[in-house]
N, C-alpha and C positions, 0 to 999 in steps of 0.2 A: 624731036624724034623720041618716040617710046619706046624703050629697050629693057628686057628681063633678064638677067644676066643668069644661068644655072649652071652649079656645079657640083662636083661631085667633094665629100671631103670623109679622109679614112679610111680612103681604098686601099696606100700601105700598110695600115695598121691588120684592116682586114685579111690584105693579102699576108703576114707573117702568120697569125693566130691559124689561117686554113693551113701555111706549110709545114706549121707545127703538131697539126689536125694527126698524121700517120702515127708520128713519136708519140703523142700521147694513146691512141688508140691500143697502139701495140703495146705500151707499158700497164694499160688497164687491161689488157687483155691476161699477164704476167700476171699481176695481182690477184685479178678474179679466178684464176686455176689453179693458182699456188692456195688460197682462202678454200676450195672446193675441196682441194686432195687433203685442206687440213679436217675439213667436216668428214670426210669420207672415214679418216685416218683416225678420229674419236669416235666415229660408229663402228669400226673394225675393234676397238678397243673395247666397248660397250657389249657386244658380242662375246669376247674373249674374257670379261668378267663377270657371265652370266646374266646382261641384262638384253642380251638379242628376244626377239619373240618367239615362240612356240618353239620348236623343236629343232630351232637352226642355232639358238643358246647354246655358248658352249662355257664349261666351269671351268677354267685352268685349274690346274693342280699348281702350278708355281707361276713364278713371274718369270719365266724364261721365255716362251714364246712369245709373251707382252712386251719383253725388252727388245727381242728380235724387230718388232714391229718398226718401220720406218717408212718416212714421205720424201722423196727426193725432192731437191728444189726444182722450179720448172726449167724447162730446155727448149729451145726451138728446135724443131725437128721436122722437115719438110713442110713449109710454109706455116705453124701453127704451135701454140705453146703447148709442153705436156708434162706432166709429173706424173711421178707411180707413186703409189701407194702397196708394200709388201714386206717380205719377211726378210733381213739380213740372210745371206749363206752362214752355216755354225752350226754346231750341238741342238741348241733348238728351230734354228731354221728349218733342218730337213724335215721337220715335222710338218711344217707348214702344207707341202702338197695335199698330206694324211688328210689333215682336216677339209682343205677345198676342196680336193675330187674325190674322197674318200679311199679306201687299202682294204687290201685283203690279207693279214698278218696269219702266216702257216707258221706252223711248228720246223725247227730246224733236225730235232731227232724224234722225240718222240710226241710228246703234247704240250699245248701251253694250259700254263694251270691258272686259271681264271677268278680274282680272288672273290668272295661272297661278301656281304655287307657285314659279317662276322671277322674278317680278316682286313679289314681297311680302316683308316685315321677318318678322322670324321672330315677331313680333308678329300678320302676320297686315293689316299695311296698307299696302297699292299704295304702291312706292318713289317713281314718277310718277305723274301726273293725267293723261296721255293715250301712248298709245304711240309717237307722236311724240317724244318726249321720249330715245326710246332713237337710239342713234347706229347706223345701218347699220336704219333701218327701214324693211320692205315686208311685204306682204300675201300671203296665198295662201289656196284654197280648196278644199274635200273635200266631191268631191260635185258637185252638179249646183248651178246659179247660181244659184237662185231657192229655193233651199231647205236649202242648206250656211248654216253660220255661219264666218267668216272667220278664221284667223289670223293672227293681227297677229308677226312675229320682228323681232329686233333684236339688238344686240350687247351682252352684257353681260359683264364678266370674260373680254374677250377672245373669247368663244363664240358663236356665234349659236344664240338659245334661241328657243323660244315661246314668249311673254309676256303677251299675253292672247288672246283667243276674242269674238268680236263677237256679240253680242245683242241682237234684235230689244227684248227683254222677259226679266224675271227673277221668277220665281215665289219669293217670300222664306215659307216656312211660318210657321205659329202654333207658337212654342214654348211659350207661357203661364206665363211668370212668376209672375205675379201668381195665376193661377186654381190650376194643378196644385201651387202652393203651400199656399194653403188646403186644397185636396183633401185634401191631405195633413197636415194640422195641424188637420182639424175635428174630431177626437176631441180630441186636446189642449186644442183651445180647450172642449169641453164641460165637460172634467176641471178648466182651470186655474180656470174661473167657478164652476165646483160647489164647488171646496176653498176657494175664497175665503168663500162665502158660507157652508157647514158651519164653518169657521174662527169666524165673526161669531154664527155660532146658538151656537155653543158658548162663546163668551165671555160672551153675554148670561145663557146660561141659568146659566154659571158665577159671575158674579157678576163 
């Protein structure tokens, strides 16, 4: 009698590495969003040091809002992992909104004094807190009364300069940090969670 004997061999094996298939899925999936929020979280940064592009660049004047900056680690939260990327609460926190959705900053008595490229550190921060402050200070106006903004001169370096411009109100635009960052980093982040989690399938299936 001729007989072929077939069998199967490392169906246990195979069956461990598949019930291991989720845990690893779900731990690459951890990594590749935690890696995402980190990329997102250096373009936010990159932004905030003046290397964003065009008009959305914004120059910090200190390192306070830079410091604010933080990435939470990730969280499950309704079937799916997720990290933020945003500003601590604090002193320069509140600021944060300003620059995302942009402000509209009014005068609380009478005007804000707006300082001119004659009265700021090459930094970019008002040398005084009010135009008062300069020696040889008066006022003058362009324009009809009711409808000119004021300029404030003073003496500075010997010179009598313009030094700020008086402000009923200052319209501060949305430069979006934080949004036109992702915009810009949402294919990356598709890419970095997909190679994490093809990395995990392919170790499983490798053994």
């Amino acid at each position: 009698m001729a007989l072929l004997e077939l069998k199967t061999f490392g169906l246990d094996r195979l069956g461990q590495r598949l019930s291991e298939l989720p845990k690893r899925i779900d731990e690459a999936a951890k990594r590749g969003i935690h890696k995402a929020a980190l990329l997102v979280h250096r373009r936010v940064q990159e932004r905030l040091t003046g290397r964003g592009p065009g008009n959305e660049s914004l120059h910090v004047r200190s390192g306070k809002l830079l410091q604010a900056l933080n990435t939470s680690a990730p969280e499950f939260v309704s079937g799916s992992w997720q990290a933020r990327v945003g500003f601590r609460q604090g002193p320069a926190g509140k600021y944060a909104p300003v620059h995302e959705y942009g402000a509209t900053i009014r005068a609380k008595k009478r005007l804000l004094a707006i300082p001119t490229r004659f009265a700021r550190t090459a930094a970019g921060v008002a040398r005084t807190i009010t135009p008062r402050d300069y020696e040889g200070f008066w006022t003058t106006r362009l324009g009809s009364k009711h409808y000119s903004s004021p300029i404030f001169f003073g003496t500075a370096g010997g010179r009598l300069l313009p030094l700020f411009i008086g402000k009923r109100e200052v319209r501060i635009p949305a430069r979006k940090p934080l949004r036109a960052s992702l915009s810009e980093r949402r294919q990356v982040i598709r890419d970095t969670v997909r190679e994490e989690v093809t990395r995990a399938l392919a170790t499983v299936a490798g053994g």
